[in-house]
N, C-alpha and C positions, 0 to 999 in steps of 0.2 A: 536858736530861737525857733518858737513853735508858732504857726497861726491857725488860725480856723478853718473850718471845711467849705465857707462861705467864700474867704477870700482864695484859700489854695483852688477851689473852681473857677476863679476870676481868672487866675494867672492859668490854669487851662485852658479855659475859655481866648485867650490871648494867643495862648498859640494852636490855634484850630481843633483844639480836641473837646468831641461833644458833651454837652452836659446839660442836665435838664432845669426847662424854663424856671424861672422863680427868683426869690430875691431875698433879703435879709430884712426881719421886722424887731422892733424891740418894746412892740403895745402887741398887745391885743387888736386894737382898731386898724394897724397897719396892718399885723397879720389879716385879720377878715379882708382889707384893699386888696394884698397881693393873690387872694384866694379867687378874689372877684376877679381878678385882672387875664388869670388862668386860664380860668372857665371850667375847670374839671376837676376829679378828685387830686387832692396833693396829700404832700408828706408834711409835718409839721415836727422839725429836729431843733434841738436844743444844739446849742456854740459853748463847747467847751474843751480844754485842751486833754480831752482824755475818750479814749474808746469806750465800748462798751453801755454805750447809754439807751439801745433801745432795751436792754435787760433791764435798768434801770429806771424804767420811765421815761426819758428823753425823746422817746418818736414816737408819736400818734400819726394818725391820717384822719381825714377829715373830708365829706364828701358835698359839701356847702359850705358855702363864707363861714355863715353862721359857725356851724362846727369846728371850722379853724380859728376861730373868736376863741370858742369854748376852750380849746385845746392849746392855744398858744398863754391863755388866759394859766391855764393849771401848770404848765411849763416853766413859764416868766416866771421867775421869782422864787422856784424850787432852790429845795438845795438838793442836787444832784449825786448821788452816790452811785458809784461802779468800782470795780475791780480795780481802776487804774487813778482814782484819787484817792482812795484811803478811807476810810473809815468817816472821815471829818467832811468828806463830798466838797463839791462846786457852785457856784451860786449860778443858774442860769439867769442871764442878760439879754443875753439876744438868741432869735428864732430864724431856719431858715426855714420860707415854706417854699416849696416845689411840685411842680407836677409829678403824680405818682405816674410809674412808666407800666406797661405791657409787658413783663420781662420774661425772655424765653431761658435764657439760664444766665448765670450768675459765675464771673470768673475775677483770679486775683491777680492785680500785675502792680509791679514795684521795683526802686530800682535805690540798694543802699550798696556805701562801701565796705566791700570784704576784705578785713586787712589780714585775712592770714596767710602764710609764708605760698601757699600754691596761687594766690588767687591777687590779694596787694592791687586793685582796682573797683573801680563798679560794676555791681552783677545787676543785670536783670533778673527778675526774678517775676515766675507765672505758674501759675495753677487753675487748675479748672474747680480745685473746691472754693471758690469765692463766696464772700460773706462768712465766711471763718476768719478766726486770727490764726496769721499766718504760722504761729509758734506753735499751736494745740497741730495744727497740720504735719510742719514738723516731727512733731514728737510722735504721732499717731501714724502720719502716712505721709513720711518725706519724700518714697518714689514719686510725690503726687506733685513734686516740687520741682519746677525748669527753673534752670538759674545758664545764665550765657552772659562769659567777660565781656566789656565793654572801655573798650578804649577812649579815655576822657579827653587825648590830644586827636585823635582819629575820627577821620569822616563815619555816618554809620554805616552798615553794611547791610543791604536788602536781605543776606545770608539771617542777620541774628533777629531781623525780625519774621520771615520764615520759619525760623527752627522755635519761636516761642509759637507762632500760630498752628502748625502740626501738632507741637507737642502738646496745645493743646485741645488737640481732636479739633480743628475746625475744620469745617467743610472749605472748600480749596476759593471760592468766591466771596470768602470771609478773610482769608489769612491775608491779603493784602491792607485791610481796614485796618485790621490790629496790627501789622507790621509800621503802618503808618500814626499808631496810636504812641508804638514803644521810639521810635524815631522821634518824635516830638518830646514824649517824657526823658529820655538821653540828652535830649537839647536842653530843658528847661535845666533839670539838675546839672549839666556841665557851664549853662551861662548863668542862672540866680546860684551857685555856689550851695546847693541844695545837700545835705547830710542822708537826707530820708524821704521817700517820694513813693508814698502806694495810693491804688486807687482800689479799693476795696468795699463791695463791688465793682469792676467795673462788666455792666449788665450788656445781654443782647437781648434786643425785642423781640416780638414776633415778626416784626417788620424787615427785621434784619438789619439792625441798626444799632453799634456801639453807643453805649453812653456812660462816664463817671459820674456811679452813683453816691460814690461818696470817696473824698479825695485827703489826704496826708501830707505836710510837708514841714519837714523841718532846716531850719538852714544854719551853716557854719558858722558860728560870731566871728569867727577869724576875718570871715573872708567881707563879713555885712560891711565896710569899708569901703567896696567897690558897689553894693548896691544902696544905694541913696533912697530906694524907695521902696524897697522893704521894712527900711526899719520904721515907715509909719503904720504898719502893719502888726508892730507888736503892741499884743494886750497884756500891760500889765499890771491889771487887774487878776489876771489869770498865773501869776507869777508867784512863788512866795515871798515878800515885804521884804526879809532881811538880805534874799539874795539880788533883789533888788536896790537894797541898799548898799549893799557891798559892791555892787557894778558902779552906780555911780558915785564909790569910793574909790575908786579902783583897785579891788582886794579881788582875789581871787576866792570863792564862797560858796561853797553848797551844803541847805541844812540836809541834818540827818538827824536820827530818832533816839540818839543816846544823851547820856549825862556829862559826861568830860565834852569842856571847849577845849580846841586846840589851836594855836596860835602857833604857827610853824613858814621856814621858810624853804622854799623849794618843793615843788609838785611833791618829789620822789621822795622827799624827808617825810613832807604831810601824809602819804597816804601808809610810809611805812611807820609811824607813829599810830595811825588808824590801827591797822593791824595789832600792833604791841597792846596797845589799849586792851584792843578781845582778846588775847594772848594773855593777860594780866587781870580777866574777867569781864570789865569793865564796857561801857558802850560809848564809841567818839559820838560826840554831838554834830561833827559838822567836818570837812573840808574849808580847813583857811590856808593859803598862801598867801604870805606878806610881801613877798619876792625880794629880790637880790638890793633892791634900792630904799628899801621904805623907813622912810622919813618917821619922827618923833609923830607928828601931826597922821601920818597914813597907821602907825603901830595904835594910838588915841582911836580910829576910827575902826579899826578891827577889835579892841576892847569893849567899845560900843556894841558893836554887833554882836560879840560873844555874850556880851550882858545883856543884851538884850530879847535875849531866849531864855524865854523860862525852864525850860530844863534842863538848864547848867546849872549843877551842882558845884561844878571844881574847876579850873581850870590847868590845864598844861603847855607852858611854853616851852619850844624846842626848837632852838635856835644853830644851827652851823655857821659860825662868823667866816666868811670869806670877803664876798664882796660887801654884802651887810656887817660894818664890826661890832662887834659883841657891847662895847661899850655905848656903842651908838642905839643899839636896842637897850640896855638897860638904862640911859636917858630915855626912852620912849617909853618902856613900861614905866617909870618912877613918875614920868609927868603926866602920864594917860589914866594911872592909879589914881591917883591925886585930884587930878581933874572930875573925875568919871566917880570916886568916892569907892572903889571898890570893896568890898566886901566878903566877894566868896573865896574860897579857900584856892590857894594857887602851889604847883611845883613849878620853878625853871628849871631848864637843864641849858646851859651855853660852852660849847667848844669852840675854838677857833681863833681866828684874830683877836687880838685883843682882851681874851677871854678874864685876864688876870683885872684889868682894868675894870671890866664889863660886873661882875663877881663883885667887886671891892665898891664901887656905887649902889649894888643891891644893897652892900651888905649894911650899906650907912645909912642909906633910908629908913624912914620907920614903915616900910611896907613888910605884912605878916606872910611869910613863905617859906618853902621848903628847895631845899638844893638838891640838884640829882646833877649825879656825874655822868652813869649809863644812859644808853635808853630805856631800855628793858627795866632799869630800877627807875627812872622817871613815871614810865607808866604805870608800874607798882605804886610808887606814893600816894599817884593823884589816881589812879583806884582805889586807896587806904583812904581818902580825903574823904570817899564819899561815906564811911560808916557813921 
């Protein structure tokens, strides 16, 4: 789950790490209140779940009420394009304005999980090229990149927030403030069950003084079960509809940009199904698991959703009957067809339990389809579907 840079500064703010005055507006006329409220020049940012928007137009500044009227006024209501929504952009809703800061330089700290075989914990991670994204750094100048394991059952250690403030280059009556910044951000990602947490910038004044100038955070669904008050925190508005809909279906769902629907059971079926697809030319439209239990009524509601994206041309079922049996999914598809009135062109493919059973209710229905034994000729057909 993703939230804004409004609220992700709340839950900083919460646990003692600085961030600049200001508040969230979603007129115009509040934006001018909170500008008046100030007193000084501010920033005027657009709330949207994607970076990259002052490139886009998302952040004005504004050095009068007046001018944050103006500026919130051309914001509100945009549709927002960057690099990280697509082509199709975001609709701006709401505005954060803040005081603009003094800033003496500009650095990156974050703190995600690294699951590979040396590392399989949370890294901190810091850089003094702040206000870049961290990936263009990477690829450009990773020396430039501190990263120190972090142990999620473990107290922290005054060691690992030293070694982010040397590294980088702070003067020695600084390194304790920012030691004290990554201690806190450790805290929040090991108690909110936090996936991704950057603050990027986070600025120093001339003053000599930390501040998150703009904040990330995304959290585990798994784990949103234990926190109760995150989940009012999700906009979803800012979500795509179907996989929205699929959540509170309970399908497992995520679109994607191709032509083939796939109706599959088991994460590791579906995504090697994906694959076969572009292997067989073709592009998956989406991520569906139907999982190991799903009922006639729950197969109905992932047909839905498959139909309900217009750019499904075809669809492919690919079923492994174990715990799901084969026959129990071909009652599901016959009555979800029927129901739902389908239409577009379909291959099944069903191994497993029951599969003779499962096969022989297709085969009696009057639904219009194609059989596939393999996978890899599954994926052929309902690629053949689309000419």
């Amino acid at each position: 789950m993703k939230i804004h840079e409004y609220q992700a500064k709340k839950i900083l703010k919460d646990y003692d790490i600085p961030i600049p005055q200001g508040d969230v507006a979603d007129t115009p006329q509040q934006a001018k209140e909170i500008a008046k409220r100030i007193g000084k020049k501010v920033a005027i940012k657009a709330q949207i779940h994607a970076g990259g928007r002052g490139k886009g137009g998302g952040i004005k500044t504004a050095s009068s009420p007046e001018e944050a009227e103006k500026a919130a006024r051309e914001i509100i209501g945009m549709n927002l394009v960057t690099h990280q929504t697509g082509p199709q952009g975001k609709e701006v809703k709401k505005v954060l304005i803040e005081e603009a800061l003094d800033i003496e330089k500009e650095l990156y700290l974050g703190i995600v999980v690294d699951r590979s075989k040396d590392q399989e914990q949370p890294v901190i991670m810091a850089s003094a090229a702040g206000g870049m994204e961290i990936e263009e750094v990477a690829a450009k100048t990773p020396e430039q990149i501190i990263k120190v394991g972090a142990n999620p059952v473990g107290s922290f250690s005054a060691y690992q927030g030293r070694k982010v403030g040397y590294g980088l280059g702070l003067d020695k009556s600084l390194v304790s403030k920012v030691s004290r910044i990554v201690e806190m951000l450790l805290k929040i990602f090991v108690e909110k069950d936090v996936s991704l947490l950057e603050i990027n910038p986070l600025v120093l004044t001339k003053d000599g003084e930390f501040f998150a100038l703009d904040a990330k955070m995304n959290f585990d669904d798994d784990g949103l079960y234990r926190q109760k008050d995150l989940k009012e925190l999700r906009d979803l508005s800012e979500e795509e509809p179907l996989e929205v809909d699929a959540s509170n279906a309970g399908v497992n769902y995520i679109k994607l940009d191709g032509n083939v629907g796939c109706l599959v059971n088991g994460a590791g079926l579906a995504m090697a199904t994906m694959d076969l697809i572009k292997l067989a030319g073709g592009e998956p439209a989406n991520f569906l698991d139907v999982g190991g239990g799903a009922s006639a009524e729950g197969i109905e509601k992932a047909f839905r959703i498959l139909t309900s994206d217009k750019n499904v041309k075809a669809i492919l079922v690919n079923i492994f009957g174990g715990i799901l049996r084969c026959d129990r999914v071909a009652d599901g598809i016959i009555e979800a067809a029927s129901k739902i009135n389908l239409t577009l062109p379909m291959v099944v493919r069903l191994q497993g339990t029951n599969v003779e059973e499962g096969r022989k209710l297709l085969k009696e229905s009057n639904l219009k389809f194609e059989v596939a034994e393999g996978l890899f000729e599954a994926a052929q057909k309902a690629v053949a579907l689309l000419d």
